[in-house]
N, C-alpha and C positions, 0 to 999 in steps of 0.2 A: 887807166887804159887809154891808149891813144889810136886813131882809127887815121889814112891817109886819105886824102879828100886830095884827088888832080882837078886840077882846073885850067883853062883855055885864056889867054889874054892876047891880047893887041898888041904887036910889037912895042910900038911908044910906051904902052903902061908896062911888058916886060922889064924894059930897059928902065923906067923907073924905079923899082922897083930892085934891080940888080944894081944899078949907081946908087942907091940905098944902103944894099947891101956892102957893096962897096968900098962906102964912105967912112965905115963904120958904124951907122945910124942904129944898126941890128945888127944879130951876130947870125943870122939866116934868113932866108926867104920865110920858112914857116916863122919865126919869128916877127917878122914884120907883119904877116897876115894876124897873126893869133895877137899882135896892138891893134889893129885896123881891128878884130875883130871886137875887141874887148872897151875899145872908145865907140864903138856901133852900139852896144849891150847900154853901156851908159848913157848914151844919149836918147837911147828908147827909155827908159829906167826915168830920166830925169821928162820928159813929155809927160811920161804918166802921171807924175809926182805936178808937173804945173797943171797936168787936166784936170788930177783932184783934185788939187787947191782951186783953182778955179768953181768947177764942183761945189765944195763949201762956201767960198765966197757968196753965189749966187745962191745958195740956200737947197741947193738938191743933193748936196754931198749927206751922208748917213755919218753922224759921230756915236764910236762906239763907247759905250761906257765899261766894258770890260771885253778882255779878250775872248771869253764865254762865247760872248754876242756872234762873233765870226762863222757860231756854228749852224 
């Protein structure tokens, strides 16, 4: 299911955004947001993944010995 989400920009970042579009870069505006959104998702995802490691490195991280354990 898909829900529509309007949102308000700044000209300059419109116009980026439609010369994007444009360019051929994306094949729509929702297009290009829903990559912007999904390299945002990833680069939160991989933070969490260095905090852990870090985490264990320094010796506070928890290693599970079996998935059980998560409960």
């Amino acid at each position: 299911m898909r829900e529509v989400i309007n949102i308000s920009l700044p000209s300059p970042m419109a116009k980026t955004v439609k010369t994007a579009v444009k360019a051929g870069a994306y094949s729509s505006t929702s297009e290009f947001f829903r990559h912007l959104l999904r390299e945002w998702q990833e680069g939160r995802l991989l933070t969490e993944l260095n905090e852990s490691r870090l985490e264990i490195a320094s010796g506070k991280g928890k290693v599970l010995k079996s998935l059980k354990t998560l409960r």
